[in-house]
N, C-alpha and C positions, 0 to 999 in steps of 0.2 A: 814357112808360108810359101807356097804355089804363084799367090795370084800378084799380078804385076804391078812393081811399088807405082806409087805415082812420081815424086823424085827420088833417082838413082844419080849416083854421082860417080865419075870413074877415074882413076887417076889423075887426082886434083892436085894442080901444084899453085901456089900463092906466096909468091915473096914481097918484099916492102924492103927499100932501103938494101937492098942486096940479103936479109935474113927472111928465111923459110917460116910464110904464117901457117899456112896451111900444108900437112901431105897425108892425104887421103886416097889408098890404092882404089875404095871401096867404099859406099855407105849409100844407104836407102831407109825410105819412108813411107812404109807401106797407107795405103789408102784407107782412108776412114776409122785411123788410128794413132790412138795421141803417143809422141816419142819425148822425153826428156832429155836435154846435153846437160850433161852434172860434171863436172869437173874444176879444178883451181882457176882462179883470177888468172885470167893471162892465156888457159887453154888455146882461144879461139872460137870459145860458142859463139858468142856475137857475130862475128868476121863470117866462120859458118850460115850464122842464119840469114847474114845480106847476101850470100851468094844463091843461097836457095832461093830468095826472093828477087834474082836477077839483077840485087844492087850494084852487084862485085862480078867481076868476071875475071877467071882463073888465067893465069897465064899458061897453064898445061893442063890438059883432062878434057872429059866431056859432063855436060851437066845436061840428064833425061827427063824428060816433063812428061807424064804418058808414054812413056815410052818412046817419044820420039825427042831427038838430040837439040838442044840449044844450042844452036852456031850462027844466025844469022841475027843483025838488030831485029827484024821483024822478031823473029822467035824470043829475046829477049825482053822485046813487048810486051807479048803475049803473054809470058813467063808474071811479069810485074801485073797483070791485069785479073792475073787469078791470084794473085797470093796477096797476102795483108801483114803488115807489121805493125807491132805496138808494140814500142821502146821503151825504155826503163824511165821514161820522162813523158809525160804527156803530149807534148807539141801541139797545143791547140791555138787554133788562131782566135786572136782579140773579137769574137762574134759569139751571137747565140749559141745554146749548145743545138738547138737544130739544125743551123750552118753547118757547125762541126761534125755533126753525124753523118749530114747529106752529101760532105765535100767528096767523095769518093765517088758519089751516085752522079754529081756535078762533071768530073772529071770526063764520065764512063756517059754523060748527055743524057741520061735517063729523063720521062719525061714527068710531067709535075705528081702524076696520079699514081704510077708507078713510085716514085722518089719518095713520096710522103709515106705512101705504105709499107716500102721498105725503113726509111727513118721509122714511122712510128712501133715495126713489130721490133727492131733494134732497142727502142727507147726501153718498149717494155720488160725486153730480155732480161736486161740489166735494172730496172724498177727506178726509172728515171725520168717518165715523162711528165712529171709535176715541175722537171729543170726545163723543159722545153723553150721557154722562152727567155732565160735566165742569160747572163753574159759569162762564159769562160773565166773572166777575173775572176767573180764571185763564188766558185767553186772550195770546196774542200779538196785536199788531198784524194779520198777515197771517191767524190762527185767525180773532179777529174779523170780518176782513171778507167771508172763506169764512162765517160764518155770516149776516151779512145778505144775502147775492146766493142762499146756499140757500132761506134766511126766503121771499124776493121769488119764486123759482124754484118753490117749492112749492105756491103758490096758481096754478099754470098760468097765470098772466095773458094776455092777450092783446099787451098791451104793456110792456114794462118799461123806465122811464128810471134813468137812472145819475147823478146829479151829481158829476161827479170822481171816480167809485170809487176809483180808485189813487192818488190824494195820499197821503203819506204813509208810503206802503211801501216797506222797502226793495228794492233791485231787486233780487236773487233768488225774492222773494214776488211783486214786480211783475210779472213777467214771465212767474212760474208763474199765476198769478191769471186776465192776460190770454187767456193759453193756454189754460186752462180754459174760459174764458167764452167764448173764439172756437169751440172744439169743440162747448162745449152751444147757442150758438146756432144753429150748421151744424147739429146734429141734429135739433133741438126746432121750427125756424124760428120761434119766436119775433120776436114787430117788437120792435125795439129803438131806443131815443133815447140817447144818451151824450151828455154836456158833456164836451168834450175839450180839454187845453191842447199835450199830445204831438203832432206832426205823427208821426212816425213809426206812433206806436197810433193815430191817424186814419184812415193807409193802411191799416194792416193789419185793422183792424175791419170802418171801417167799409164801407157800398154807395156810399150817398148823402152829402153833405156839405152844411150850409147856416152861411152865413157871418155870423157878426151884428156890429152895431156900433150902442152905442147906440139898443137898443133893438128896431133895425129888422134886417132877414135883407136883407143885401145882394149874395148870389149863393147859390142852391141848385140843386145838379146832381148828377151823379154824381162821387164822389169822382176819377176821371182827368180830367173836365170843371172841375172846381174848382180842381184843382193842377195845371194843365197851361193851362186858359185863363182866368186871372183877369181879370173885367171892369174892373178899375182897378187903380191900383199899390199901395192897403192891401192889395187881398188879395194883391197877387202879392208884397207884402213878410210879410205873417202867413202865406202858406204856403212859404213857404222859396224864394222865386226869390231866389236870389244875385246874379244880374245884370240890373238894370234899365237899360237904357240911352235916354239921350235923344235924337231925332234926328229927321229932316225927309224925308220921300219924297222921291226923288229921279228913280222911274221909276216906272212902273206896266204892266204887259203879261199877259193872261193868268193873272190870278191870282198874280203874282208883285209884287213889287214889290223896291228897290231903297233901303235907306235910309244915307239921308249920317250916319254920328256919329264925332263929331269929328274930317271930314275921310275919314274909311273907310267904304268901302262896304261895307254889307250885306244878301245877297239872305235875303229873308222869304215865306215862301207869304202871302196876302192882299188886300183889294180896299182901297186907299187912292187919293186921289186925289194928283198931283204936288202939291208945297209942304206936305202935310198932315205935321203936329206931333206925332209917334208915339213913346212907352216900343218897347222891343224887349226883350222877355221872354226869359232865355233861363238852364236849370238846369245845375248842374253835371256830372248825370251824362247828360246830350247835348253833350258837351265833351270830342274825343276827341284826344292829346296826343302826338306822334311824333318820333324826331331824327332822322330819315330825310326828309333835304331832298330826296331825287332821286326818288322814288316819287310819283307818281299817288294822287290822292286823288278820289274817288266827291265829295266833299259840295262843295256850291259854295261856303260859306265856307272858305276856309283863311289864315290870318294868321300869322307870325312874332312868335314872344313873348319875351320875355324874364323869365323866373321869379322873381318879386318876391318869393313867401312861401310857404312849404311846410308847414299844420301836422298834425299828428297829431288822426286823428278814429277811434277805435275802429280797426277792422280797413283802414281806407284814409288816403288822405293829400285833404286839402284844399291845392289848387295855386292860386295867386293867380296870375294874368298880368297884364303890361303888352305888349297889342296896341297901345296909341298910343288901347286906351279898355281898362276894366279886364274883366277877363273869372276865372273860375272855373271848376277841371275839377276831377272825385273822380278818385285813380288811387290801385291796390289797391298794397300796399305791396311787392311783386313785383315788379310792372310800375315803378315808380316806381325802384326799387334798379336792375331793369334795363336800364333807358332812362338812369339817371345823371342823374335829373331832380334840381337842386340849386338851392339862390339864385344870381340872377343866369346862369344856363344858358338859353342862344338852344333854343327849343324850336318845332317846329308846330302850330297850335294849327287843330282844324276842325271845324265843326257843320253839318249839314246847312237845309237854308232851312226846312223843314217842322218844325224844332225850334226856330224863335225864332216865340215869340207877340208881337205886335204888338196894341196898344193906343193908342188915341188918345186923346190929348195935349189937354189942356183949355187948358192957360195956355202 
């Protein structure tokens, strides 16, 4: 991407207590583009998202807003004046939920005709102004946290970050919530930051994706680039690659390569060198499952399985194989009834070379 993020961050250092919260050489937020922070409890996403929002300020680095550098309070201000947070806790004060919404507009002196019109297309955003007059105590779970993302949505920010929005909720609130919030930021283009633990609302949110661990952003790409090519095997295990496999090149020609595990070949698109010490990345739903031994298959992997465990995952089934190394396919529960896929059933199992990612092998 070309055009100029709206926050860049540049040699960030953040300690507490004499230990390193933050070290970030690097990270950016491109403009009118939702980013996810997915990583373990304790990463730093949060710590992260108050500093982008001017809550925190770094004890080393620069933090770019437009392009131009946060260093003075005014600038800092400024910083907090465009951006919005909504916490993994509602924080509403003991008043209407109109109060709640306009507290921001309140802040920023807006004046009553402006204020109301902002409150009211907030309300509707979120399909809540039948609470208009209603008190914050009397809230639901799911009412409240419709009223903090309208609160945050009414001040137009530039950027709005999220700390866990959906903790908490139950999943038919969850899921209307997200749905909402995917629509209003497809409309509004709003840049958006989310702390995310969901892989699933990861995909479906967000643009961009950046990986953290301990502090530090250890891959940021576009969320297909993330979940599809992780640079080591934490991420390719925090974002849901089911099969990692270990193994050694055993050919190399034209972009392909050839890798021995355990004893089975397997062709992989990539540039390794013979002998080299490679994971072989490979997800479940590039995992295609057949009991038709006499047909021709397109993909150059194909191996004979044996159906080790079959479990139920919402609307598909999770298939466990034993190829003679372990492998994972999703198949819709149709197809699976169809085929007579069962424990212990000799099955086909085949992935294409251009669907295992390939990683090199440290130890």
């Amino acid at each position: 991407m070309n055009a100029q993020p709206l926050i860049r961050l540049e040699n960030i250092i953040l300690r507490r207590g004499g230990a390193t919260v933050l070290d970030i050489p690097e990270f950016h937020v491109q403009n009118e583009r939702v980013l996810a922070l997915i990583g373990p409890n304790g990463a730093g996403k949060s710590t992260l998202l108050l500093m982008m929002a001017g809550l925190l300020k770094p004890k080393q680095g620069k933090i770019y807003f437009q392009g131009k550098p946060v260093e003075s309070s005014a600038d800092m201000a400024s910083l907090r004046r465009h951006a919005a947070v909504v916490f993994q806790e509602p924080l509403l004060l003991n008043s209407s939920v109109f109060d709640n919404v306009a507290l921001g507009l309140k802040f920023r002196k807006l004046k009553n005709k402006d204020l109301e019109s902002r409150v009211q297309t907030a309300l509707d955003y979120f399909g809540i102004t039948h609470l208009t007059k209603r008190s914050a105590k009397m809230l639901s779970g799911g009412e409240a946290k419709r009223v903090s993302l309208a609160r945050a949505f009414a001040i137009q920010p530039q950027v709005i970050l999220l700390d866990e929005a959906f903790n908490s909720l139950d999943p038919p609130s969850r899921e209307t919530i997200i749905e909402e919030l995917q629509n209003i930021l497809e409309e509004t283009k709003i840049t958006a930051v989310l702390a995310l633990h969901n892989r699933e609302e990861t995909l479906r949110l967000a643009h961009d994706v950046a990986v953290m661990s301990e502090g530090k952003i250890i891959q940021q790409g576009s969320a297909a680039q993330v979940f599809q090519e992780p640079v080591n095997e934490f991420i390719a295990n925090f974002v849901g690659t089911e099969v990692i496999l270990e193994g050694v090149v055993r050919d190399s020609r034209e972009g392909l390569i050839d890798v021995d595990v355990n004893g089975h070949i397997i062709a992989a698109a990539g540039n390794f060198q013979y002998g080299q010490k490679v994971y072989c990345c490979l997800r479940p739903e590039n995992v295609t499952i057949s009991r038709d031994f006499s047909g021709k298959i397109s993909a150059r992997n194909v191996f004979e399985a044996k159906v080790s465990r079959i479990m139920r995952q919402g609307f598909f089934y999770k298939v466990k194989l034993d190829c003679g190394f372990p492998l994972v396919a999703y198949v819709t529960i149709p197809s699976c009834e169809d085929l007579g896929i069962a424990p212990d059933a000799t099955v086909k199992a085949s992935f294409k070379a251009t669907s295992v990612h390939v990683i090199r092998r440290e130890k």
